[in-house]
PDB file with one MODEL, atoms N, CA, C and O in Angstrom:
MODEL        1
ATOM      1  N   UNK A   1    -336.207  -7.435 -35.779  1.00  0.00           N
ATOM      2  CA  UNK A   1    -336.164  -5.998 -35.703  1.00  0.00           C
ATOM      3  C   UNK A   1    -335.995  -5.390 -37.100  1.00  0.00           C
ATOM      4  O   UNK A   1    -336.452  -4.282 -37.378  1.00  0.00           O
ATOM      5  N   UNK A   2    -335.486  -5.971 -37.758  1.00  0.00           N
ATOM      6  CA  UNK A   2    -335.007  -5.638 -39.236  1.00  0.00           C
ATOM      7  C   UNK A   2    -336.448  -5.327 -39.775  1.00  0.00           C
ATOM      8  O   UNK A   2    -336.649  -4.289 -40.405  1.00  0.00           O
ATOM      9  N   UNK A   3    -337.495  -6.270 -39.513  1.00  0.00           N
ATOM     10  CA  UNK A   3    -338.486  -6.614 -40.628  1.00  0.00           C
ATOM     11  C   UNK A   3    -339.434  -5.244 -39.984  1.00  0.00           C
ATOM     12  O   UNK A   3    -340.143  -4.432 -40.580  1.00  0.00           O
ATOM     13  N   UNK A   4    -339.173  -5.358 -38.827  1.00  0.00           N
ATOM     14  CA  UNK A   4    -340.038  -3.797 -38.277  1.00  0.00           C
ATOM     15  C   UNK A   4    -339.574  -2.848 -38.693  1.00  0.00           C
ATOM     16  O   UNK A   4    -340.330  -1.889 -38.535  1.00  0.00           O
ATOM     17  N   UNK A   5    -338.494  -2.562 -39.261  1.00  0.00           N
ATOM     18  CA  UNK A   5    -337.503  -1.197 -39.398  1.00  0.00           C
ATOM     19  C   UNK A   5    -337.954  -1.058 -40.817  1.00  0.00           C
ATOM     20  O   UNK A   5    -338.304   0.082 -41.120  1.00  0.00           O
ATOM     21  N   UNK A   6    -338.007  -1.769 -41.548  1.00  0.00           N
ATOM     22  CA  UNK A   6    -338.665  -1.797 -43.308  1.00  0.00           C
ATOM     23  C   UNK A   6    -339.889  -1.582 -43.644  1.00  0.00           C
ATOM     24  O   UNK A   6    -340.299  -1.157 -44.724  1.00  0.00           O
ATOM     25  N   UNK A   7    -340.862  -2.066 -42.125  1.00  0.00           N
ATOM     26  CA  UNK A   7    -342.209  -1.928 -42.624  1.00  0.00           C
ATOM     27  C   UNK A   7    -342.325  -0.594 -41.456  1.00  0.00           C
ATOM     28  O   UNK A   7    -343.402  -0.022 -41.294  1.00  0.00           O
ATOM     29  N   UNK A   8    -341.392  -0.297 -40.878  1.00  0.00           N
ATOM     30  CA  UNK A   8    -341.873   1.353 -40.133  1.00  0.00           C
ATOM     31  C   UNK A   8    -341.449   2.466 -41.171  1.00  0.00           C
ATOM     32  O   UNK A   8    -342.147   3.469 -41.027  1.00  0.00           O
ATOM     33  N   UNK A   9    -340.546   2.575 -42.135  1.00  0.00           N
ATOM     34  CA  UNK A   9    -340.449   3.934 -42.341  1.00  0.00           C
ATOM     35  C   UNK A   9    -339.083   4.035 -41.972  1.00  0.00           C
ATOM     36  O   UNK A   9    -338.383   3.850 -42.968  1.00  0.00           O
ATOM     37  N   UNK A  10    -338.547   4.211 -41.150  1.00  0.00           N
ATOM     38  CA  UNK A  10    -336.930   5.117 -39.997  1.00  0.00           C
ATOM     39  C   UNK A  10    -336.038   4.982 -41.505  1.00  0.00           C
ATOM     40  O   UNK A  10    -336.029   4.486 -42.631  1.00  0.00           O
ATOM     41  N   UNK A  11    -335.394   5.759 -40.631  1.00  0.00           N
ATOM     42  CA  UNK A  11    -334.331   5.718 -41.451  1.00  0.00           C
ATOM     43  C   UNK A  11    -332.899   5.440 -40.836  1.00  0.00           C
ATOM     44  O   UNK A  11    -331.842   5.576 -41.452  1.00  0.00           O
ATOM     45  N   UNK A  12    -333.036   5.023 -39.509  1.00  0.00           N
ATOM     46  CA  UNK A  12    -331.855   3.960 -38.987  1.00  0.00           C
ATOM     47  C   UNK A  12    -332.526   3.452 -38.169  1.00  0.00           C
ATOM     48  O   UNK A  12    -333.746   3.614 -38.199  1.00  0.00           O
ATOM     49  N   UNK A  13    -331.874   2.632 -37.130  1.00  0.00           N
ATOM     50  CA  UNK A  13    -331.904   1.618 -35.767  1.00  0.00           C
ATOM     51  C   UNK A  13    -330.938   2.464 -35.089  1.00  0.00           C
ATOM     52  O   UNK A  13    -330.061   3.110 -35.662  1.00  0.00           O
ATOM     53  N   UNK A  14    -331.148   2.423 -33.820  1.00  0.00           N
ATOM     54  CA  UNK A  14    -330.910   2.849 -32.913  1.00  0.00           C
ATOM     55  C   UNK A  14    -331.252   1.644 -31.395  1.00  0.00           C
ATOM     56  O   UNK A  14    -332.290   1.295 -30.833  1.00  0.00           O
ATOM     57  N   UNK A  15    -329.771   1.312 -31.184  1.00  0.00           N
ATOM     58  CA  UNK A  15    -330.103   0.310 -30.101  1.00  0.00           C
ATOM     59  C   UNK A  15    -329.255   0.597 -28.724  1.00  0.00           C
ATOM     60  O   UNK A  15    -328.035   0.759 -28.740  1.00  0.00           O
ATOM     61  N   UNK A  16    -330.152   0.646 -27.377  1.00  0.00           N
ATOM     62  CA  UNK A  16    -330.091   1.189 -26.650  1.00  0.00           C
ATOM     63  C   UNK A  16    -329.982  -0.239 -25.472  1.00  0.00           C
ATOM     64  O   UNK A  16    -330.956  -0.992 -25.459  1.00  0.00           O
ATOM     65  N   UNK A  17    -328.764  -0.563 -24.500  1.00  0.00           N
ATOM     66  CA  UNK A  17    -328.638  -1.480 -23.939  1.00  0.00           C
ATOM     67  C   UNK A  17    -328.126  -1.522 -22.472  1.00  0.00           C
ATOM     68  O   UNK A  17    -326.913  -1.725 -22.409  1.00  0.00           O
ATOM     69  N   UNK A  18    -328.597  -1.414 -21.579  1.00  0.00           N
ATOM     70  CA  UNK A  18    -328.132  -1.631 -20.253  1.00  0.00           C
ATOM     71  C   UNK A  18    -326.381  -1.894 -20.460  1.00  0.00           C
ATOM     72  O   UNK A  18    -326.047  -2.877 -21.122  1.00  0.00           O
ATOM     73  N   UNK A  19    -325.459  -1.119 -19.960  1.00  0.00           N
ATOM     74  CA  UNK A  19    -324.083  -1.221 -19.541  1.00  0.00           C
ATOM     75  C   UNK A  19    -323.678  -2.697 -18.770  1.00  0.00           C
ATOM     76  O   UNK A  19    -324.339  -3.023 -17.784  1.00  0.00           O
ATOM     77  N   UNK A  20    -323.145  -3.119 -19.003  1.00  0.00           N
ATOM     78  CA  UNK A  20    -322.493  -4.880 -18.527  1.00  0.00           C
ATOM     79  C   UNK A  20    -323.574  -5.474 -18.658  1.00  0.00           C
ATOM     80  O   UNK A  20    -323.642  -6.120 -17.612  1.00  0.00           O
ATOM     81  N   UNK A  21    -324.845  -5.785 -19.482  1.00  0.00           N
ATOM     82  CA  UNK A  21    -325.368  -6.895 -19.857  1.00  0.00           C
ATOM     83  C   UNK A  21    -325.527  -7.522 -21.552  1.00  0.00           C
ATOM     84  O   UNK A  21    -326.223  -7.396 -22.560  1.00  0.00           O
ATOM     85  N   UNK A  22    -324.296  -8.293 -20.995  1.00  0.00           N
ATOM     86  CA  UNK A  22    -323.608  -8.994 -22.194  1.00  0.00           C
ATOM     87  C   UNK A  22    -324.529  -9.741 -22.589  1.00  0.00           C
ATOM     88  O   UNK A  22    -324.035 -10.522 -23.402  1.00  0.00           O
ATOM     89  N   UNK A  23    -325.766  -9.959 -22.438  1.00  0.00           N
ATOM     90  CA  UNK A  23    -326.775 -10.808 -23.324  1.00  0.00           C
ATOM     91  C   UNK A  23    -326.662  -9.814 -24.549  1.00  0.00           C
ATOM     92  O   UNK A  23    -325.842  -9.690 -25.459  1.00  0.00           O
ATOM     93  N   UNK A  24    -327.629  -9.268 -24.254  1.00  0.00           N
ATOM     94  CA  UNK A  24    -327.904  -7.840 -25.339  1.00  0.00           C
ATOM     95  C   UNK A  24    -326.626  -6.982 -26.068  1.00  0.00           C
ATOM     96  O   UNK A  24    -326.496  -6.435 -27.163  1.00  0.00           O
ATOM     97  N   UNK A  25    -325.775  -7.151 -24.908  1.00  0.00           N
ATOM     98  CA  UNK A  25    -324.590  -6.665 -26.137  1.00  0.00           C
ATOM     99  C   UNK A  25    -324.279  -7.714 -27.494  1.00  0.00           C
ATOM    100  O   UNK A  25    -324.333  -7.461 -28.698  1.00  0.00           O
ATOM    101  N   UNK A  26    -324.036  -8.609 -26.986  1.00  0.00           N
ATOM    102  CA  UNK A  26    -324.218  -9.793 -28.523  1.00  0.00           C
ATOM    103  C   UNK A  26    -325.232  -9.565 -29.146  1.00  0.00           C
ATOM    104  O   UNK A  26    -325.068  -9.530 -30.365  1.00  0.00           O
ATOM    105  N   UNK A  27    -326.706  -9.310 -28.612  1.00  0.00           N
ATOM    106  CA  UNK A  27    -327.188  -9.236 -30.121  1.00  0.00           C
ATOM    107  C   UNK A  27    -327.069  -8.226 -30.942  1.00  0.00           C
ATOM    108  O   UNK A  27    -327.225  -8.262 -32.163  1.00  0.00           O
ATOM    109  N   UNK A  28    -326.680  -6.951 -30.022  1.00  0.00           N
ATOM    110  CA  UNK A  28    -326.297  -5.576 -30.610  1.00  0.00           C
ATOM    111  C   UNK A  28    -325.275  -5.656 -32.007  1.00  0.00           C
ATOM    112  O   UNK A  28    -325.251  -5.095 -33.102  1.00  0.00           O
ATOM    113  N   UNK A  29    -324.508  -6.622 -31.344  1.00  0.00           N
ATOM    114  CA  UNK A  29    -323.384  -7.117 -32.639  1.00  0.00           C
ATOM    115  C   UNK A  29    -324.166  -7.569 -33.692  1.00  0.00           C
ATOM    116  O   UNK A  29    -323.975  -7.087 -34.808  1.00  0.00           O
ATOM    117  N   UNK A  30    -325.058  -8.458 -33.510  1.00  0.00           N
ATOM    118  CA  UNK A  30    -325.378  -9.061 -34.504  1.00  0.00           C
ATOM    119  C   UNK A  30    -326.519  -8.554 -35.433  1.00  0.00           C
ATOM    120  O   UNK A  30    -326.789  -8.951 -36.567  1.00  0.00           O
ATOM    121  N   UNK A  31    -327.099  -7.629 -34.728  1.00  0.00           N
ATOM    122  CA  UNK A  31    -328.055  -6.893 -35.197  1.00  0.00           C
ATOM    123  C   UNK A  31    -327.340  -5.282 -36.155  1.00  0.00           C
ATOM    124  O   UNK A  31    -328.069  -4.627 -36.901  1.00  0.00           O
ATOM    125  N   UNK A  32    -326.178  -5.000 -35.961  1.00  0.00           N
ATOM    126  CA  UNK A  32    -325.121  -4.079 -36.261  1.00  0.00           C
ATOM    127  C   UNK A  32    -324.582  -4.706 -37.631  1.00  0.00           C
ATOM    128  O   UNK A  32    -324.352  -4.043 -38.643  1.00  0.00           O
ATOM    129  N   UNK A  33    -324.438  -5.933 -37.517  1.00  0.00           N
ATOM    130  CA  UNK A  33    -324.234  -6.689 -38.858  1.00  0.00           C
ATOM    131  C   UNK A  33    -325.139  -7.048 -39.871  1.00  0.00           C
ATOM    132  O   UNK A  33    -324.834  -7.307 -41.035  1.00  0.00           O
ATOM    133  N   UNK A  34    -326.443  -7.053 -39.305  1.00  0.00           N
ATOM    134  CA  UNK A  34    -327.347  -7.290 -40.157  1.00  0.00           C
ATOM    135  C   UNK A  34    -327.773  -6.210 -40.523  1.00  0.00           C
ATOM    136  O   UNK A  34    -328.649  -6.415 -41.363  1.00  0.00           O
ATOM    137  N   UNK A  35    -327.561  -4.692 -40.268  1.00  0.00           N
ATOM    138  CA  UNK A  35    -327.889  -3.824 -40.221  1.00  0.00           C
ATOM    139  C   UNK A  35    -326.831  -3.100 -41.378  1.00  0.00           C
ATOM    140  O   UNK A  35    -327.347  -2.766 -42.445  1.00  0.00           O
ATOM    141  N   UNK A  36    -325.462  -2.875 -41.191  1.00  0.00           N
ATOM    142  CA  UNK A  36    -324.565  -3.408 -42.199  1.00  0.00           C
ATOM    143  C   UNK A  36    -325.006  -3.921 -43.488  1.00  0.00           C
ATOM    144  O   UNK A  36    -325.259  -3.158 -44.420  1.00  0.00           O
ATOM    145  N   UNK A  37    -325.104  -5.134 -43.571  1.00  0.00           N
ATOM    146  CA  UNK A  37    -325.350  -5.829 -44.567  1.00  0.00           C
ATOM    147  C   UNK A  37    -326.091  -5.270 -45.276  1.00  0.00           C
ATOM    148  O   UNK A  37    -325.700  -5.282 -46.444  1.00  0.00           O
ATOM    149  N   UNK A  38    -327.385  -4.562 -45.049  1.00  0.00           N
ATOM    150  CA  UNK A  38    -328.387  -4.113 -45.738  1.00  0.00           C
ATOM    151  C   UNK A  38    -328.592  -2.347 -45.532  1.00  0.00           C
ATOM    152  O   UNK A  38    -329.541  -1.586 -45.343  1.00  0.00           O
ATOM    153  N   UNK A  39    -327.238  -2.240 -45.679  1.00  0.00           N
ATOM    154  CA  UNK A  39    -326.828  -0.297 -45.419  1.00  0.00           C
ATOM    155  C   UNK A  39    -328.077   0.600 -44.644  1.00  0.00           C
ATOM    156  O   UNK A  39    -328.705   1.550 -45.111  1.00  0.00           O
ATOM    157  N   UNK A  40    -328.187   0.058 -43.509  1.00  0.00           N
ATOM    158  CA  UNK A  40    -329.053   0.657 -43.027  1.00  0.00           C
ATOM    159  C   UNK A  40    -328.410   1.284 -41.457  1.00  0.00           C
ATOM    160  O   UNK A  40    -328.165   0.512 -40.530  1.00  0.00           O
ATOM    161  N   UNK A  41    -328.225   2.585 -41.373  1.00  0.00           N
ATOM    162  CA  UNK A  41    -327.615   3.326 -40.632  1.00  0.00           C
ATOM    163  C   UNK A  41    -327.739   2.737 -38.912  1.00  0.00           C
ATOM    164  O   UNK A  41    -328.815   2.339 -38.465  1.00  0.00           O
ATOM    165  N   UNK A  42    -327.022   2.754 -38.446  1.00  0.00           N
ATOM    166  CA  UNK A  42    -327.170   1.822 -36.811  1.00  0.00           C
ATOM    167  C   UNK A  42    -325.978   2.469 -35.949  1.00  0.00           C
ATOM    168  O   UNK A  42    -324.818   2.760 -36.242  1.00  0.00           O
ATOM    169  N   UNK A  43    -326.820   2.591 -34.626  1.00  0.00           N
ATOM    170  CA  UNK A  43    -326.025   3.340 -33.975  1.00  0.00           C
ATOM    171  C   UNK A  43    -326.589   2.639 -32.521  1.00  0.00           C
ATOM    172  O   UNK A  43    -327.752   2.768 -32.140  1.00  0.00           O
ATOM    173  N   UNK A  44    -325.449   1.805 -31.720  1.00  0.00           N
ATOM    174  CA  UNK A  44    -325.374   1.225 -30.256  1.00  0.00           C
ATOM    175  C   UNK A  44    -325.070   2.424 -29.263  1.00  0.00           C
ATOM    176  O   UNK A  44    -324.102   3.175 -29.381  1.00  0.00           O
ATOM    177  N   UNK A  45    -325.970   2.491 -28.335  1.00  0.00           N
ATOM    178  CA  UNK A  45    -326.024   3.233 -27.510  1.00  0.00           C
ATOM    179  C   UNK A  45    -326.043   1.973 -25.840  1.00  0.00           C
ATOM    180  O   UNK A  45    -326.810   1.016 -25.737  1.00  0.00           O
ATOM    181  N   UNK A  46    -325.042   2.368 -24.822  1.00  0.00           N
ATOM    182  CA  UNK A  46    -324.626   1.301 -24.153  1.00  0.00           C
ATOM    183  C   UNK A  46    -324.988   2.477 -22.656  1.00  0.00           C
ATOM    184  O   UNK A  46    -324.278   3.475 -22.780  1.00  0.00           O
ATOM    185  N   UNK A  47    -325.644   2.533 -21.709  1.00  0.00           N
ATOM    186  CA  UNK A  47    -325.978   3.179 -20.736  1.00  0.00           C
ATOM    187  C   UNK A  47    -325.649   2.370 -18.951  1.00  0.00           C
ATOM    188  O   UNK A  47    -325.737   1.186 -18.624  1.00  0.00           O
ATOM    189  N   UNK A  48    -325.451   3.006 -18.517  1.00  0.00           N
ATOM    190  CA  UNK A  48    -325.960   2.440 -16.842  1.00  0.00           C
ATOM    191  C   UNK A  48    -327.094   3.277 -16.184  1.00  0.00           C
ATOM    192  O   UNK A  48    -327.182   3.597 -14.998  1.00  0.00           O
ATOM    193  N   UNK A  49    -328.132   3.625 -17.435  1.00  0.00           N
ATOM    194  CA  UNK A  49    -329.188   3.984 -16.775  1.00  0.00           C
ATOM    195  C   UNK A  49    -329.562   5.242 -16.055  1.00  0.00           C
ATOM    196  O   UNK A  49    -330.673   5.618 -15.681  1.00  0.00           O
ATOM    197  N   UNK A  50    -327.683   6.148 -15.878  1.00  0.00           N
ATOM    198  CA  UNK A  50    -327.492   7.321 -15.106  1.00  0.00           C
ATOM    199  C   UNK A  50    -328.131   8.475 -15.597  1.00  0.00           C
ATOM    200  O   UNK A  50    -328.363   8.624 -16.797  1.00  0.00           O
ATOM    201  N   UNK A  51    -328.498   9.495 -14.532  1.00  0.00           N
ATOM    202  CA  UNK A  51    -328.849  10.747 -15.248  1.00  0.00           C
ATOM    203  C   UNK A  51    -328.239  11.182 -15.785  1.00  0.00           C
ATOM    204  O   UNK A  51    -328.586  11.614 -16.885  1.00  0.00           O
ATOM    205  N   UNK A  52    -326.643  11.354 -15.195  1.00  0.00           N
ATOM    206  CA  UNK A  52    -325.184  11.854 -15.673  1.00  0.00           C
ATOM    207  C   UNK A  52    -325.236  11.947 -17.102  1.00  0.00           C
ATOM    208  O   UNK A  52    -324.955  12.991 -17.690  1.00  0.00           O
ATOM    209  N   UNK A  53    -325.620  10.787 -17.741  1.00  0.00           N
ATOM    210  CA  UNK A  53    -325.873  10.115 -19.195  1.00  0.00           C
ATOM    211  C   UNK A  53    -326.384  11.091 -20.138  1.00  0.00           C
ATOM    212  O   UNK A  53    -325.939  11.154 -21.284  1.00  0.00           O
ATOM    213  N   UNK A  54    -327.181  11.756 -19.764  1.00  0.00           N
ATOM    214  CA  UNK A  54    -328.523  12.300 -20.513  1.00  0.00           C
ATOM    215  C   UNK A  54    -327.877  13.368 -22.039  1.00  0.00           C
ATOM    216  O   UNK A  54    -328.003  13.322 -23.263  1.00  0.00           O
ATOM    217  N   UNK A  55    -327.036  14.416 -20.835  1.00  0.00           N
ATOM    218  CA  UNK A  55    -326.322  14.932 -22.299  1.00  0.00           C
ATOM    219  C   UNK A  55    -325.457  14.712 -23.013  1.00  0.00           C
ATOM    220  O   UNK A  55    -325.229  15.440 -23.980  1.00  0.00           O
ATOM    221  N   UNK A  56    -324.741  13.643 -22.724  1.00  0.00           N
ATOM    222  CA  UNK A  56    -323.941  13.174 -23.708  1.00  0.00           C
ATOM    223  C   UNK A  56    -324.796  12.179 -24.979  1.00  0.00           C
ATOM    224  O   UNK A  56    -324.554  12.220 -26.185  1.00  0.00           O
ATOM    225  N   UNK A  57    -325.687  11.437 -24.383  1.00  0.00           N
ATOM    226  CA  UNK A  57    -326.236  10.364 -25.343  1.00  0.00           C
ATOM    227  C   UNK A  57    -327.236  11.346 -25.795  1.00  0.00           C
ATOM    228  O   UNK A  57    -327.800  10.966 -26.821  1.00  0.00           O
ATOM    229  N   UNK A  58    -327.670  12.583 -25.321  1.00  0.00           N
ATOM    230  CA  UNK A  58    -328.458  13.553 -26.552  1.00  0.00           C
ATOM    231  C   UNK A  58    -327.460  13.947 -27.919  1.00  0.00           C
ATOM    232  O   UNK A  58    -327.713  14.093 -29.115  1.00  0.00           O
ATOM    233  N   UNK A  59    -326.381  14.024 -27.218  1.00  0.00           N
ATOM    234  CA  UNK A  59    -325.689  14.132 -27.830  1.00  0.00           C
ATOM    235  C   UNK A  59    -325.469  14.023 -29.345  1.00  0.00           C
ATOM    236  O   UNK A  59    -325.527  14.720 -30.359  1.00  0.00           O
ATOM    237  N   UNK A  60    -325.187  12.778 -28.954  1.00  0.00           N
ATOM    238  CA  UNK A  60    -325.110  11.269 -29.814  1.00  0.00           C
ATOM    239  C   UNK A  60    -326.039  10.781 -30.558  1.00  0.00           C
ATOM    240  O   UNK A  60    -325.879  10.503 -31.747  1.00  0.00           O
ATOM    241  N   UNK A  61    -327.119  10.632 -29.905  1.00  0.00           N
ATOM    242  CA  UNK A  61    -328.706  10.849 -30.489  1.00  0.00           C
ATOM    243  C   UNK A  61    -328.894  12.082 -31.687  1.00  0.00           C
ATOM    244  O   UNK A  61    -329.618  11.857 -32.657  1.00  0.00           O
ATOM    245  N   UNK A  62    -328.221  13.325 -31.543  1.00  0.00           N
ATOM    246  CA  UNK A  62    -328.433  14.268 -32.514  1.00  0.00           C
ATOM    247  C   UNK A  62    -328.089  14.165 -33.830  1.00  0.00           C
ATOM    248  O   UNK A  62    -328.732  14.277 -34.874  1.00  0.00           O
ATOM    249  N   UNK A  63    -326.684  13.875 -33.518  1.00  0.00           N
ATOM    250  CA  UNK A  63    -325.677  13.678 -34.312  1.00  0.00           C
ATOM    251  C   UNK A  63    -326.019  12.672 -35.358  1.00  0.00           C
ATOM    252  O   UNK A  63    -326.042  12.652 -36.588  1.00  0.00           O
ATOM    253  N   UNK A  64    -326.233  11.981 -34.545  1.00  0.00           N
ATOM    254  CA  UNK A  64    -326.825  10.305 -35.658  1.00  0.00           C
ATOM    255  C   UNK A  64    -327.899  11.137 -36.497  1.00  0.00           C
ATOM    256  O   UNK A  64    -327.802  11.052 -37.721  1.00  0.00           O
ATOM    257  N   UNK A  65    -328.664  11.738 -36.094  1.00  0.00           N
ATOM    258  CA  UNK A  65    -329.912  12.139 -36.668  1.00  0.00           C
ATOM    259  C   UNK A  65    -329.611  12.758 -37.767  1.00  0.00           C
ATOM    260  O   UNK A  65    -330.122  12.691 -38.885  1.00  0.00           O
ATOM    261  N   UNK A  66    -328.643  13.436 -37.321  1.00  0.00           N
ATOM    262  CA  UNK A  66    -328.504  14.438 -38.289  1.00  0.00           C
ATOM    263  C   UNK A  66    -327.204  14.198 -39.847  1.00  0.00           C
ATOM    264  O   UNK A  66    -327.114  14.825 -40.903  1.00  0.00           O
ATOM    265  N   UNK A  67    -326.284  12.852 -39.215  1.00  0.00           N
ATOM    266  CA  UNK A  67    -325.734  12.074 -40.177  1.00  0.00           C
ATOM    267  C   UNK A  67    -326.977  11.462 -41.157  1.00  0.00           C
ATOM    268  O   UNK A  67    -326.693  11.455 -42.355  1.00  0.00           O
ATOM    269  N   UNK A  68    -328.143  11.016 -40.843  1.00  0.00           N
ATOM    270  CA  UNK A  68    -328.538  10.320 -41.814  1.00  0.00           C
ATOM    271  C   UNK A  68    -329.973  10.965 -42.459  1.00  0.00           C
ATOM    272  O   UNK A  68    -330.664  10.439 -43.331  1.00  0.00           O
ATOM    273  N   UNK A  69    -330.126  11.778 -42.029  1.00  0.00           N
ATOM    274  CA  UNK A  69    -330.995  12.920 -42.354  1.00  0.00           C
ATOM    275  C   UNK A  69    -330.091  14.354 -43.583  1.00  0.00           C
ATOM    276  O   UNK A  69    -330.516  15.346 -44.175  1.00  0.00           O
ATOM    277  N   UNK A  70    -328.900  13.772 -43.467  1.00  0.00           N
ATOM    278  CA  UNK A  70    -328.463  14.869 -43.992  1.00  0.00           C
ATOM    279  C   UNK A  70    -328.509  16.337 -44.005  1.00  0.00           C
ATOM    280  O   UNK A  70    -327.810  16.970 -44.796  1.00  0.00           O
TER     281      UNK A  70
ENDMDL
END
């Protein structure tokens, strides 16, 4: 994902993961670290898929945007 994120342009990662599936939460970690490592802005977004969801993770979604967009 890294090597896509360098040859796309973005200017963070943004990772988005089904709620209690701990596969993907580990790599979230690990992808958060590698992401880290190479100061590149990252933001885990953890869902159950709900509509409920929508305005808060716009939320969140903005915010990020607008942290690294300055």
């Amino acid at each position: 994902m890294i090597k896509e994120y360098e040859e796309s342009g973005a200017q963070g990662l943004i990772d988005y993961c089904l709620q209690f599936c701990h596969t993907y939460n580990i790599e979230a970690v690990k992808l958060r670290e590698a992401c880290e490592l190479r100061g590149i802005p990252f933001m885990a977004i953890e869902s159950d898929y709900s509509p409920d969801d929508v305005g808060q993770l716009q939320t969140r979604v903005e915010a990020f945007i607008e942290q690294i967009t300055g």
